[in-house]
C-alpha positions in Angstrom: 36.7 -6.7 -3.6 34.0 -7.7 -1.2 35.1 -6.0 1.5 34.0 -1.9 0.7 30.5 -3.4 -0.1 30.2 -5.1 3.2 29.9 -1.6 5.0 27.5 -0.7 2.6 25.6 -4.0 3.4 25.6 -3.3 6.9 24.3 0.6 6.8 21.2 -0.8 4.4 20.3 -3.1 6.8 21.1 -1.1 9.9 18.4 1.9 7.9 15.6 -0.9 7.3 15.4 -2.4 10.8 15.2 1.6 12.0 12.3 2.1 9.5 10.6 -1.1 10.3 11.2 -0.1 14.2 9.8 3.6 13.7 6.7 2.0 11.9 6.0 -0.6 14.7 5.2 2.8 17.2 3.0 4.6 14.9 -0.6 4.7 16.6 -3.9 6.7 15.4 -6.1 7.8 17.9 -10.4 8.6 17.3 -12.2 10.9 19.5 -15.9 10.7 19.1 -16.7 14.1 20.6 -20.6 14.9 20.9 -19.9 17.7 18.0 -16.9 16.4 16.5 -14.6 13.1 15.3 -11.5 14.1 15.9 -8.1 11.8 14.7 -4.7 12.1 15.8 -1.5 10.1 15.0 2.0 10.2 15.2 4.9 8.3 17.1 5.7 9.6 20.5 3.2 12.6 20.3 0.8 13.8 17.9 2.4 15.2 14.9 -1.0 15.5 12.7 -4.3 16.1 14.0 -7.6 16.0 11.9 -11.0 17.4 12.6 -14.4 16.3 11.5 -18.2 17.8 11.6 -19.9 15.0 13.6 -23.4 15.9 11.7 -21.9 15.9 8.2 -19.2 12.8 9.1 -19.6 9.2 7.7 -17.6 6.0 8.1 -17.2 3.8 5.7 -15.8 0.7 6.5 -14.9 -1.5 3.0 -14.8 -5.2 3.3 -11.8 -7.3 1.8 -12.2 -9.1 -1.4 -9.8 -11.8 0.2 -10.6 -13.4 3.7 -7.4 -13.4 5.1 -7.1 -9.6 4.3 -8.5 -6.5 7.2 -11.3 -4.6 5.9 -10.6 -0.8 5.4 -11.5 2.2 7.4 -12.5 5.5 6.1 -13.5 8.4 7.9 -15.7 10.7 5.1 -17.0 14.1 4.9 -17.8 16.6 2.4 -14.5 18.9 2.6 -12.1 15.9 3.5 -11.9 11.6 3.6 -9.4 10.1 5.8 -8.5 6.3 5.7 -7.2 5.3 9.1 -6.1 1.9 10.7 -4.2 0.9 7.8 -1.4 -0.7 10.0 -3.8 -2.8 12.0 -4.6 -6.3 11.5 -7.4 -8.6 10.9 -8.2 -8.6 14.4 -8.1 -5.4 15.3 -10.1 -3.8 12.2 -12.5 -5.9 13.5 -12.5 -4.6 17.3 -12.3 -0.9 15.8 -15.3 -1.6 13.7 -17.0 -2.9 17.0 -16.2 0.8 18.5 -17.3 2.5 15.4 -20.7 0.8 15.6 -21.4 1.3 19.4 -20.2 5.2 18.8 -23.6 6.5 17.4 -22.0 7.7 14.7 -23.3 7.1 10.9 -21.7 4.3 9.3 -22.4 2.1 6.4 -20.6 -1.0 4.9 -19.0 -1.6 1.3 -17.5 -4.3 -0.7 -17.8 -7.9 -0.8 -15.6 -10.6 0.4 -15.3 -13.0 -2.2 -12.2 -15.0 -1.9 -12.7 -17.5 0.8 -9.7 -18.9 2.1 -9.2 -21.5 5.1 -6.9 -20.1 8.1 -3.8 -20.2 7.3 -2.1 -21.6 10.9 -4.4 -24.1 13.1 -4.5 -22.3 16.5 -6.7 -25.6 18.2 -3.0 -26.6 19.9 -1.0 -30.0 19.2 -2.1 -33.0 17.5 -2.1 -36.3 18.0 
């Protein structure tokens, strides 16, 4: 009775690690041309391409309402918004709002965090 469900067990599992797989290679890519921001993303090669009017562009980066959580990134315009970096982390919101603000490009921050939380691992090494 177990048995026909066991191949059934193994192709849902064998489907989610190839999902979780494709997801880990997805990458987005910001050009800050001098008339243009221009984002591209896909897996292997750029499947979707987006461009924006430099002049009429704005970022908008949102700050979490819990600590622990990234901030979000949206690129704005009149005719289209775009919310990139979603797969990143904490860490690395942070170093692309670092680019974002050394770009020259027009930028503004939202939002408030205002659940504090304390880390959640200890990184200092072992204890005593």
């Amino acid at each position: 009775m177990i048995l026909p469900f066991a191949g059934l067990e193994v192709l849902l599992l064998s489907y989610f690690v190839y999902r979780v797989s494709a997801r880990t290679y997805q990458q987005e890519i910001l050009y800050f041309e001098s008339e243009h921001v221009r984002v591209e993303g896909g897996t292997s090669y750029p499947a979707w391409s987006f461009t924006f009017e430099r002049q009429d562009t704005e970022i908008v980066i949102a700050n979490p309402r819990h600590s622990l959580s990234p901030a979000s990134v949206t690129i704005d315009s009149p005719r289209q918004s775009l919310r990139v970096g979603e797969m990143l982390n904490r860490e690395d919101i942070q170093q692309l709002t670092e680019v974002i603000r050394t770009s020259g490009i027009a930028y503004r921050i939202t939002g408030k965090t205002l659940i504090h939380a304390l880390e959640a691992f200890d990184t200092g090494g072992p204890t005593s």
